[in-house]
Structures are given as structure tokens and as C-alpha cells.
PQR file of N, CA, C, O and H, with PARSE charges and radii, in Angstrom:
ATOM      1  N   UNK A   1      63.471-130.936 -52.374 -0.4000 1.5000
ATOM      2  CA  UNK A   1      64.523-130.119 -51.819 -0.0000 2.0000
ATOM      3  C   UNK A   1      64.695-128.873 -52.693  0.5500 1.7000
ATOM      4  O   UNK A   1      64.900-128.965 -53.904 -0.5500 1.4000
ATOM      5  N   UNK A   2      64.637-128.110 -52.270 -0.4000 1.5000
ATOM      6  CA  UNK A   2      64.928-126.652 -52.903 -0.0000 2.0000
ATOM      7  C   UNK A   2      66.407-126.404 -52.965  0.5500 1.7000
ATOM      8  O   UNK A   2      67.186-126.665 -52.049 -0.5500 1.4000
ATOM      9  H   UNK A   2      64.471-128.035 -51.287  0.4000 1.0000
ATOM     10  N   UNK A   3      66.847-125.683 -54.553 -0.4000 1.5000
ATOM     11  CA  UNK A   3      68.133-125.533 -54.587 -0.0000 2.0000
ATOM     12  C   UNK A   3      68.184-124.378 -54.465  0.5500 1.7000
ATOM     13  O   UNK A   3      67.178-123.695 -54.655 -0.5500 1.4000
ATOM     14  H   UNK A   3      66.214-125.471 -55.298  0.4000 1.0000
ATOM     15  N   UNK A   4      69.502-123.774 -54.073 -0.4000 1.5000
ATOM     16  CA  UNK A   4      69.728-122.290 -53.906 -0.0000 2.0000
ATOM     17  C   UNK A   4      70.567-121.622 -55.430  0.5500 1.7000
ATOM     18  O   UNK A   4      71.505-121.985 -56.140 -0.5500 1.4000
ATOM     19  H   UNK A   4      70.320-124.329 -53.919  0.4000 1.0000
ATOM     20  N   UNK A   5      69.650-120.527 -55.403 -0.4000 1.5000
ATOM     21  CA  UNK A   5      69.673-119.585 -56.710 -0.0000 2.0000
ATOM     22  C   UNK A   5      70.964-119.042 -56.848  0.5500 1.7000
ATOM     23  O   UNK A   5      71.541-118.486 -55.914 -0.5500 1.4000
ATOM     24  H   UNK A   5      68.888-120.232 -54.826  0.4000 1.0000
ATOM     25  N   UNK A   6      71.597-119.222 -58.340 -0.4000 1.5000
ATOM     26  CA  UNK A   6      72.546-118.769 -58.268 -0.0000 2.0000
ATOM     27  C   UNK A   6      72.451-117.142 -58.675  0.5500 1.7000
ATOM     28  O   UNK A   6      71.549-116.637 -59.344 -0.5500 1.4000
ATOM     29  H   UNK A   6      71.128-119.674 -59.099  0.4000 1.0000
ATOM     30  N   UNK A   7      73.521-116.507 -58.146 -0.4000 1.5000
ATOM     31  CA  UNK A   7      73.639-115.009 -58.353 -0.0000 2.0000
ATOM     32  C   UNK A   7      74.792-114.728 -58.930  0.5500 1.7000
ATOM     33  O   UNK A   7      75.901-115.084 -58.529 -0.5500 1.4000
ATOM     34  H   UNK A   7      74.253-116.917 -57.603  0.4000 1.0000
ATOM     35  N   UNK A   8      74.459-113.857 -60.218 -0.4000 1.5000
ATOM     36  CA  UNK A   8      75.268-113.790 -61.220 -0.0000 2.0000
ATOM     37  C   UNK A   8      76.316-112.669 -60.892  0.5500 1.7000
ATOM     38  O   UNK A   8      75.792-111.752 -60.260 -0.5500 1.4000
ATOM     39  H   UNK A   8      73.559-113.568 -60.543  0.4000 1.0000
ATOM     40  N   UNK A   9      77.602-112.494 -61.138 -0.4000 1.5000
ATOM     41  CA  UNK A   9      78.826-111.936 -60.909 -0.0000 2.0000
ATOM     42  C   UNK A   9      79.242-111.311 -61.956  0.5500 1.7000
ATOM     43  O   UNK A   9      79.625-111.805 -63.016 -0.5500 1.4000
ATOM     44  H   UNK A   9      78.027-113.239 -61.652  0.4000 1.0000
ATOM     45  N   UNK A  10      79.155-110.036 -61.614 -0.4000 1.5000
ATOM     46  CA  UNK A  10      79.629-108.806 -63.030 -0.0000 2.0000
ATOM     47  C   UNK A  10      80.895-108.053 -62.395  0.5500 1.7000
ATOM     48  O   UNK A  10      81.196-107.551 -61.313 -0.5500 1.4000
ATOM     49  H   UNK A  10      78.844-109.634 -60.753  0.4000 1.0000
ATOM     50  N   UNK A  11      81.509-108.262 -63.739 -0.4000 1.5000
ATOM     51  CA  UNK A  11      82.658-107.064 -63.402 -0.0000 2.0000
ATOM     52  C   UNK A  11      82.721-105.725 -63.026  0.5500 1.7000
ATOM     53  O   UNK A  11      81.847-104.864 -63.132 -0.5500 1.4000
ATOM     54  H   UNK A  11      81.264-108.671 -64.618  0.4000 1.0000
ATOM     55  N   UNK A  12      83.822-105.643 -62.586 -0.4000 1.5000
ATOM     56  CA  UNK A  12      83.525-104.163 -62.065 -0.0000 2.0000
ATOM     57  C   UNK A  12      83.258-103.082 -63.559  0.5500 1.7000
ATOM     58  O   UNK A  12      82.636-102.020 -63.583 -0.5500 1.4000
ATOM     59  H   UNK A  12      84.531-106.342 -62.500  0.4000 1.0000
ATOM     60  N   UNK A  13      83.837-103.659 -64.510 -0.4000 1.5000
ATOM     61  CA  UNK A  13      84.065-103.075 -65.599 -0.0000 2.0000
ATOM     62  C   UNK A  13      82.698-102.772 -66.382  0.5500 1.7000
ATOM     63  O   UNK A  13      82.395-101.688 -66.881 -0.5500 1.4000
ATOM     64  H   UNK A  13      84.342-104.522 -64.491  0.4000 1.0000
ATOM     65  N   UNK A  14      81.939-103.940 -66.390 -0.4000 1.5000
ATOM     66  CA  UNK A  14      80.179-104.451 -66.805 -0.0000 2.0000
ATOM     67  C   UNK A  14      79.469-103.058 -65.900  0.5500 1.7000
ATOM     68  O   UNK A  14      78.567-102.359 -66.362 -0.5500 1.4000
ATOM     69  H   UNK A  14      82.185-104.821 -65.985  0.4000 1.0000
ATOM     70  N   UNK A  15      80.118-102.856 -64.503 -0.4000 1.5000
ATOM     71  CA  UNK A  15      79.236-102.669 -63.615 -0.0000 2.0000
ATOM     72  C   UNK A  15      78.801-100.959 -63.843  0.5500 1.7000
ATOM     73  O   UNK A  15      77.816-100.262 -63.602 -0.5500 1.4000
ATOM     74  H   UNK A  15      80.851-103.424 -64.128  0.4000 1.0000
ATOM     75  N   UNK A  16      80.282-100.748 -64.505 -0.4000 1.5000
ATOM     76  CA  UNK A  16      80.403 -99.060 -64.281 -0.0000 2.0000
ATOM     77  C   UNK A  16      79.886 -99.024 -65.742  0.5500 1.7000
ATOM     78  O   UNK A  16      79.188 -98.010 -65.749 -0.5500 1.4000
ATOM     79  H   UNK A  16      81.083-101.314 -64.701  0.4000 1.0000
ATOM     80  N   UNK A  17      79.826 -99.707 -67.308 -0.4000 1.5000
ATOM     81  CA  UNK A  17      78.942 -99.190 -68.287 -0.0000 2.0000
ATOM     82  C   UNK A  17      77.944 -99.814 -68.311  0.5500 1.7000
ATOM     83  O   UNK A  17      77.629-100.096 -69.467 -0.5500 1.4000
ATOM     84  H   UNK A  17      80.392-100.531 -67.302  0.4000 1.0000
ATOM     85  N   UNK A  18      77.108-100.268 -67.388 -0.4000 1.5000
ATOM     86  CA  UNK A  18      75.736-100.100 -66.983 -0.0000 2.0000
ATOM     87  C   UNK A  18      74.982 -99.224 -66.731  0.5500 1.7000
ATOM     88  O   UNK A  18      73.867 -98.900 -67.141 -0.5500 1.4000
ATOM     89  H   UNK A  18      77.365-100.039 -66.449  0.4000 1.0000
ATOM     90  N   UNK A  19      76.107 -98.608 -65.557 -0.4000 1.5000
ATOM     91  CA  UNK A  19      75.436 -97.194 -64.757 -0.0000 2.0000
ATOM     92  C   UNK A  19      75.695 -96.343 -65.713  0.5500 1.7000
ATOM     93  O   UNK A  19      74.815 -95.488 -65.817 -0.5500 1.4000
ATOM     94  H   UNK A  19      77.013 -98.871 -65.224  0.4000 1.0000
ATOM     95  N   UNK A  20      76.753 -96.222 -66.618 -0.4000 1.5000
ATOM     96  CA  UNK A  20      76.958 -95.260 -67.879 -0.0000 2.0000
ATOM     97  C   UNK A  20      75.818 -94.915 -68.464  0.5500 1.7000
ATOM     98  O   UNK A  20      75.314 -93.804 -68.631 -0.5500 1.4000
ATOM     99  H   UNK A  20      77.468 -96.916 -66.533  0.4000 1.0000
ATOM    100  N   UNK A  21      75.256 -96.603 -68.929 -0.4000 1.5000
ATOM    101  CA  UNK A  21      74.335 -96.615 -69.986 -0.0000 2.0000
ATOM    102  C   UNK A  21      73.171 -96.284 -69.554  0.5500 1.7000
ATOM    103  O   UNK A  21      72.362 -95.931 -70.412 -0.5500 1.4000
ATOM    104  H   UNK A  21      75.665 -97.505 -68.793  0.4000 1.0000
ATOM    105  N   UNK A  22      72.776 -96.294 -68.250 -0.4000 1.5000
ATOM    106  CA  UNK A  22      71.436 -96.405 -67.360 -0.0000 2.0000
ATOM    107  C   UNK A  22      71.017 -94.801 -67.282  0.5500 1.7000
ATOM    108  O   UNK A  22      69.877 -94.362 -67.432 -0.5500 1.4000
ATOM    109  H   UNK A  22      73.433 -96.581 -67.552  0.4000 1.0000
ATOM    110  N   UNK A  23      72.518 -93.845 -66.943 -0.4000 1.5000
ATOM    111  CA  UNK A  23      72.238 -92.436 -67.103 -0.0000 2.0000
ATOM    112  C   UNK A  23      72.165 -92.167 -68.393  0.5500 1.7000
ATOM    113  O   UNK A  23      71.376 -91.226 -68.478 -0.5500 1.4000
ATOM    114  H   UNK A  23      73.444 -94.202 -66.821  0.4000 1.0000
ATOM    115  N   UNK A  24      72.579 -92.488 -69.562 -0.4000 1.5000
ATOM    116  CA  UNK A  24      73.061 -91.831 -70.859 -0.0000 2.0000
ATOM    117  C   UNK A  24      71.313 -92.192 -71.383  0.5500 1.7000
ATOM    118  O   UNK A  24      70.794 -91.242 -71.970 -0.5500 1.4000
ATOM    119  H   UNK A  24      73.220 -93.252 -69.493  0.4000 1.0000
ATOM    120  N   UNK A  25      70.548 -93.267 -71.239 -0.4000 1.5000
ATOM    121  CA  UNK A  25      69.056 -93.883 -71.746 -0.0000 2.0000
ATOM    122  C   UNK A  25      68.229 -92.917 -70.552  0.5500 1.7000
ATOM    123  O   UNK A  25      67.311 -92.182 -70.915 -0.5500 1.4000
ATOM    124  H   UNK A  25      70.970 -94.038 -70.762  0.4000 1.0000
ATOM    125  N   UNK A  26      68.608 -92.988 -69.239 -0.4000 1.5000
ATOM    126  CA  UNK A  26      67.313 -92.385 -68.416 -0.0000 2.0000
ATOM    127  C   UNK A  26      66.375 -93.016 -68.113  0.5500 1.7000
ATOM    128  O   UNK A  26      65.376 -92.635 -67.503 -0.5500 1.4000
ATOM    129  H   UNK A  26      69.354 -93.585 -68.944  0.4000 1.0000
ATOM    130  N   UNK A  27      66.695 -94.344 -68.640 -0.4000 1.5000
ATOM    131  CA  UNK A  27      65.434 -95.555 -67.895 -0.0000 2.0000
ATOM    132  C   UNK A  27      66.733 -96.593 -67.750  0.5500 1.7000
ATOM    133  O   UNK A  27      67.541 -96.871 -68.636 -0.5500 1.4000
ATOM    134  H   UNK A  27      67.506 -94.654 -69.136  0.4000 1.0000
ATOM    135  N   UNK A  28      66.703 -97.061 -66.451 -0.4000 1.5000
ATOM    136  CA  UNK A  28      67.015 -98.737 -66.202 -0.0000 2.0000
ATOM    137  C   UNK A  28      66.571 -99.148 -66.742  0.5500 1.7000
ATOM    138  O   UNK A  28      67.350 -99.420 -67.655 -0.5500 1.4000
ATOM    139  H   UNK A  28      66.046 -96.836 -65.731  0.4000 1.0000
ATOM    140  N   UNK A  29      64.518 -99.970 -67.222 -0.4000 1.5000
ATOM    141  CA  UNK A  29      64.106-100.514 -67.869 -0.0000 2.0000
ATOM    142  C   UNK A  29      64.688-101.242 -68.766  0.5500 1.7000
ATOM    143  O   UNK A  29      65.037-102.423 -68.777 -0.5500 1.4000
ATOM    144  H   UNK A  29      63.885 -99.749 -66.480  0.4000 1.0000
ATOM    145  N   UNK A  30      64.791 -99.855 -70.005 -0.4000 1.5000
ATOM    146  CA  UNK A  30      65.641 -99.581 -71.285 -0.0000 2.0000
ATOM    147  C   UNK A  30      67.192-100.498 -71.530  0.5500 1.7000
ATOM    148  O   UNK A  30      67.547-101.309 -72.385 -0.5500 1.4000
ATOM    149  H   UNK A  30      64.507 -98.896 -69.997  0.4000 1.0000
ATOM    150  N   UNK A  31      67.979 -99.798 -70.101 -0.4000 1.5000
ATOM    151  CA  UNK A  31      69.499-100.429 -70.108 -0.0000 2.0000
ATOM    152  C   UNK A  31      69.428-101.982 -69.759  0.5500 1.7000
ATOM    153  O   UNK A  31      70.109-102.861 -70.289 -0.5500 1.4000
ATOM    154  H   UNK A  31      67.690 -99.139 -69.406  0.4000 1.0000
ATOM    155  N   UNK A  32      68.262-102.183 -68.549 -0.4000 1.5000
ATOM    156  CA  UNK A  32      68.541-103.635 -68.664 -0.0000 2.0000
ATOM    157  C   UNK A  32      68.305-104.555 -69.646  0.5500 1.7000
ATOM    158  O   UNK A  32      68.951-105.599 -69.734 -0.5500 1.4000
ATOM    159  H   UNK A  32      67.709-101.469 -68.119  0.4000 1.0000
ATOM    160  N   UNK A  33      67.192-104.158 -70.589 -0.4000 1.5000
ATOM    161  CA  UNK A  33      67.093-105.084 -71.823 -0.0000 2.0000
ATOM    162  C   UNK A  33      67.861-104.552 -72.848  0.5500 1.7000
ATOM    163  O   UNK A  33      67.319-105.082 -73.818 -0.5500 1.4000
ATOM    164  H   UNK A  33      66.667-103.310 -70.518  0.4000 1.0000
ATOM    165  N   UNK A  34      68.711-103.899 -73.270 -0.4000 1.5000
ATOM    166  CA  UNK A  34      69.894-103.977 -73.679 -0.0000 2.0000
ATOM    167  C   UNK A  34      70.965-104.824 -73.541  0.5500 1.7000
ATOM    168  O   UNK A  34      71.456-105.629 -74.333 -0.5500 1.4000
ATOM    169  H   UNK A  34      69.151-103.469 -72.481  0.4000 1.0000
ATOM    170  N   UNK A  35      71.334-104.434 -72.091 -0.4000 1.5000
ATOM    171  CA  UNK A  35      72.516-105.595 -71.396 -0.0000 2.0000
ATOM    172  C   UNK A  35      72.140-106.604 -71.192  0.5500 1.7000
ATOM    173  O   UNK A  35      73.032-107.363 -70.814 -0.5500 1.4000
ATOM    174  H   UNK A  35      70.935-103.780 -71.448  0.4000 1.0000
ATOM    175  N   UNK A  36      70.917-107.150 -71.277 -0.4000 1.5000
ATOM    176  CA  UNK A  36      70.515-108.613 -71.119 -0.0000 2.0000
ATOM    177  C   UNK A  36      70.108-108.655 -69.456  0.5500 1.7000
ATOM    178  O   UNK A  36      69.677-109.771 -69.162 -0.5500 1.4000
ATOM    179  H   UNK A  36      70.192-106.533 -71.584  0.4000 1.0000
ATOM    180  N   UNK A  37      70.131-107.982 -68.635 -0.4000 1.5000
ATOM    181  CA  UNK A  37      69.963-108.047 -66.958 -0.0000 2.0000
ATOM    182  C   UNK A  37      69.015-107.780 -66.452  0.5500 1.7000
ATOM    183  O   UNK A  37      68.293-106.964 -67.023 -0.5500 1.4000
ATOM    184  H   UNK A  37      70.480-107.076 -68.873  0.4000 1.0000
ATOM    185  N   UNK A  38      68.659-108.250 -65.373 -0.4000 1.5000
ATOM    186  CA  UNK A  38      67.426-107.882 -64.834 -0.0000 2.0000
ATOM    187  C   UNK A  38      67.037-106.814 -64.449  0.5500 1.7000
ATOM    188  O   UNK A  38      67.964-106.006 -64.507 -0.5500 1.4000
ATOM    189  H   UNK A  38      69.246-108.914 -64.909  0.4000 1.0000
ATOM    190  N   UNK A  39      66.027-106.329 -64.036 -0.4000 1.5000
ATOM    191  CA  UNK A  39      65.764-104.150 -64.298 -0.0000 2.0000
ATOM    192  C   UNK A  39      66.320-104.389 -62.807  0.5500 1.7000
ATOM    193  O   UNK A  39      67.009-103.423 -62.480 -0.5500 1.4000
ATOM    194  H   UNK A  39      65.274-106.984 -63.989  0.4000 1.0000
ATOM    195  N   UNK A  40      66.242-105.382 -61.781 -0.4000 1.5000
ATOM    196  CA  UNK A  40      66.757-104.890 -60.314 -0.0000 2.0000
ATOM    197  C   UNK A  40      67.751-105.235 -60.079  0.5500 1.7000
ATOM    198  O   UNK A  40      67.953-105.385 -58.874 -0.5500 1.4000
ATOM    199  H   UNK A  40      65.682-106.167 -62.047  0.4000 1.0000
ATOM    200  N   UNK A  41      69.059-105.594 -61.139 -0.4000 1.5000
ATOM    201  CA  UNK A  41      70.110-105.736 -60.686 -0.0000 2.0000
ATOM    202  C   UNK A  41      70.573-104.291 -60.843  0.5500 1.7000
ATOM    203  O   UNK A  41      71.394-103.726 -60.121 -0.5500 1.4000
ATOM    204  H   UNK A  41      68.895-105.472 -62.117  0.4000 1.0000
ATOM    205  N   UNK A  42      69.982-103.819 -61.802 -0.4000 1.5000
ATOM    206  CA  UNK A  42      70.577-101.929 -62.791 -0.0000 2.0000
ATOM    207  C   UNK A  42      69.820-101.218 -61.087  0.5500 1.7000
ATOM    208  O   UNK A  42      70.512-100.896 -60.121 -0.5500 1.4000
ATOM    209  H   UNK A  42      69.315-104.278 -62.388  0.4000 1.0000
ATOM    210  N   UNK A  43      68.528-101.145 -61.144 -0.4000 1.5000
ATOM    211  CA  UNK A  43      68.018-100.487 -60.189 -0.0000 2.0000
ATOM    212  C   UNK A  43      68.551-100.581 -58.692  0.5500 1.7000
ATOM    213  O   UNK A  43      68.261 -99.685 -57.899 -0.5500 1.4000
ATOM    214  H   UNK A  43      67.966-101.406 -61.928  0.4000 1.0000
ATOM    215  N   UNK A  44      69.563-101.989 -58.190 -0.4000 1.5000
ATOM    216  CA  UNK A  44      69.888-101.837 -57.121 -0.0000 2.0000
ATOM    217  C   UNK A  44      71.171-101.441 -57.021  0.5500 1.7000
ATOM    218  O   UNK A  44      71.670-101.333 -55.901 -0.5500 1.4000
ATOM    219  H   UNK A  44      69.799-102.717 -58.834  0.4000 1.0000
ATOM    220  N   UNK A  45      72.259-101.030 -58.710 -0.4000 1.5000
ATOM    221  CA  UNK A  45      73.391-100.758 -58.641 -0.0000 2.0000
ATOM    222  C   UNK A  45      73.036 -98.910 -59.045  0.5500 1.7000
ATOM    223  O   UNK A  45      73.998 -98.152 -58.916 -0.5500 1.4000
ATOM    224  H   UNK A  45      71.854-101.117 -59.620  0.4000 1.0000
ATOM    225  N   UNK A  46      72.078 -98.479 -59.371 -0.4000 1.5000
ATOM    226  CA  UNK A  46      72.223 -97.424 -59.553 -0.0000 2.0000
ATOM    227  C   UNK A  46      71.686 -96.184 -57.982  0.5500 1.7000
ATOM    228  O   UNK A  46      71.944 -95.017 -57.688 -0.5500 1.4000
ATOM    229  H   UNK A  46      71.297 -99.094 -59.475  0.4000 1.0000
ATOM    230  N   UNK A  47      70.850 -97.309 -57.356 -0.4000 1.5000
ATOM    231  CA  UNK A  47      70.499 -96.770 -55.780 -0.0000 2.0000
ATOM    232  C   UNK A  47      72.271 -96.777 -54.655  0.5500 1.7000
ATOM    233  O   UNK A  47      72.562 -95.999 -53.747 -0.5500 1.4000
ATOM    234  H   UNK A  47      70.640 -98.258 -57.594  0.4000 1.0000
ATOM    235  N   UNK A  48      72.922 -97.693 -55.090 -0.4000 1.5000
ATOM    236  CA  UNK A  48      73.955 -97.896 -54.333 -0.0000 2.0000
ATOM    237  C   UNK A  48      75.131 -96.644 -54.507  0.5500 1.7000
ATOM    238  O   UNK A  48      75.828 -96.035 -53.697 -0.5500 1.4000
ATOM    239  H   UNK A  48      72.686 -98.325 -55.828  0.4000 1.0000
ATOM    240  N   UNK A  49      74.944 -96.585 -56.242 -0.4000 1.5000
ATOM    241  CA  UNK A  49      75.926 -95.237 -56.358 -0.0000 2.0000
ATOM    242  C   UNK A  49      75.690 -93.819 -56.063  0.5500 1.7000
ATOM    243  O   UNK A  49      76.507 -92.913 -56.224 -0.5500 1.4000
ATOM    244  H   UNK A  49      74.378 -97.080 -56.900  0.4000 1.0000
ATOM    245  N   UNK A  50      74.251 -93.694 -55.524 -0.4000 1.5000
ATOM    246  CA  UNK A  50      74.267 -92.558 -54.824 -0.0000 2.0000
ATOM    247  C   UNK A  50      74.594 -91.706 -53.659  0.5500 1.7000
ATOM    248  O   UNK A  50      74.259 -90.521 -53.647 -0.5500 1.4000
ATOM    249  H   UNK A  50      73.587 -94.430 -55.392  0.4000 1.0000
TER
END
């Protein structure tokens, strides 16, 4: 039986110095291994704020 993946829940607070950090570095890459996150959680929150 396959279990369903959990999906991790960031604050709004996490969410906005991500995107801080994501512009201030210039690579997602970079910010997500900083913050510990995966490069497509940064890459799908920084496509959304455009």
C-alpha cells in the first residue's frame, strides 16, 4: 500500500524571507540549501510572486 507524502507547511513569515533571500543570493539553488528546502518549493514560491 502506498502512503501519501506529506507536504510540509511554512509560514507566511518563512515564506516571505525565502523570497527575500532567493532575490538578495540570485540563485534559488543557493537559498534552498541554506534554508534547508527543496530548490522547488523556493522555485515554485518565487514563480507564484510574479
Amino acid at each position: 500500500m502506498l502512503k501519501k507524502a506529506i507536504r510540509a507547511k511554512y509560514t507566511p513569515e518563512f515564506r516571505h524571507e525565502a523570497v527575500c533571500m532567493t532575490e538578495a543570493k540570485g540563485n534559488i539553488a543557493e537559498a534552498a540549501r541554506s534554508l534547508g528546502v527543496p530548490e522547488q518549493a523556493l522555485f515554485n514560491r518565487d514563480k507564484a510572486a510574479l
